[in-house]
N, C-alpha and C positions, 0 to 999 in steps of 0.2 A: 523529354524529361532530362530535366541535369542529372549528374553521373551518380548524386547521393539521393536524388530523392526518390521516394516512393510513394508510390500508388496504390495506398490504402483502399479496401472497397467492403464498406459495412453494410450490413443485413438489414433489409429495414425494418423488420419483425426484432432487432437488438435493442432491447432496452434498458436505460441510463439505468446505475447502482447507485446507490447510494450508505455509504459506511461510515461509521463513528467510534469502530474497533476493529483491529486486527489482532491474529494469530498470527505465530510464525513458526515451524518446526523446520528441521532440518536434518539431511544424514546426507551420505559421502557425497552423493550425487544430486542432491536438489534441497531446493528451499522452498516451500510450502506455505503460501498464504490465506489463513481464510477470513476473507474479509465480513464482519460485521455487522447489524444494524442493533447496540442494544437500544432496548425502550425503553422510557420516560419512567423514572420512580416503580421501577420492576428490576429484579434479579434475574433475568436473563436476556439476552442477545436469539436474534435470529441469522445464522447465515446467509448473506447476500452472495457471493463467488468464493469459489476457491480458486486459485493459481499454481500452477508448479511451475519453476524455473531452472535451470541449472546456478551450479555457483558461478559461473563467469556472468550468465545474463544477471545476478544478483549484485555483482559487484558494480556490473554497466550501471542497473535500476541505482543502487545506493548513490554512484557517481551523476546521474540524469537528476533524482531527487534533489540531492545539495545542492545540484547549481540552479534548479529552477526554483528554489526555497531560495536562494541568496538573490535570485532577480527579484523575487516578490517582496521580500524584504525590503531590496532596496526602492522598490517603486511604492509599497504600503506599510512600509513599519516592521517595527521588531514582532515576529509573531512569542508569544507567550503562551504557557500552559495551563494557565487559571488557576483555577482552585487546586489541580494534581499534582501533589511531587513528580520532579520527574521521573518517566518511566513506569509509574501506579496505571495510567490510561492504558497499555498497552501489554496485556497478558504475552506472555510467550511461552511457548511449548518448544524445548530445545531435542536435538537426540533422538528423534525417535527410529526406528526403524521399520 
C-alpha cells in the first residue's frame, strides 16, 4: 500500500443507510449526529445512525464535505434546496450536555 492509503474492511452483515435529516448537537468535546429517515406526508422521522466525532474530526468531515460538494457541482450542476429556505431541512440541537 501507498503511505496514505488505507485498508478499509467492511462487515458484510453492514447495511447501507439511508437519510433525508439530520441532528446535530454538540458540547466541549464532541459533535453528535443523528442521522434521519423522515416519512412521506407524516410528522415524524425515524432514526437511521447516530455518530459521535470529536471537534477536530468535525472540522476535517466540514472540510472533506465542501470539496467533495464543489467536485459534484462542478461535474453535475449547482445543487439547490427546493422548496426550503435555507437551513428550515435541517433541525439542530446545539449545547447539550
Amino acid at each position: 500500500m501507498a503511505g496514505n492509503e488505507l485498508n478499509i474492511q467492511i462487515p458484510q452483515n453492514l447495511d447501507p443507510v439511508y437519510s433525508n435529516m439530520i441532528q446535530i448537537a454538540f458540547k466541549d468535546d464532541e459533535f453528535t449526529m443523528m442521522f434521519l429517515h423522515q416519512l412521506p406526508m407524516a410528522n415524524q422521522a425515524k432514526a437511521k445512525a447516530v455518530v459521535a466525532i470529536s471537534p477536530t474530526h468535525a472540522k476535517k468531515l466540514l472540510t472533506a464535505l465542501q470539496k467533495s460538494v464543489n467536485e459534484y457541482e462542478t461535474k453535475f450542476g449547482q445543487i439547490t434546496n427546493g422548496a426550503h429556505p435555507e437551513g428550515t431541512d435541517t433541525p439542530t440541537l446545539q449545547g447539550y450536555s
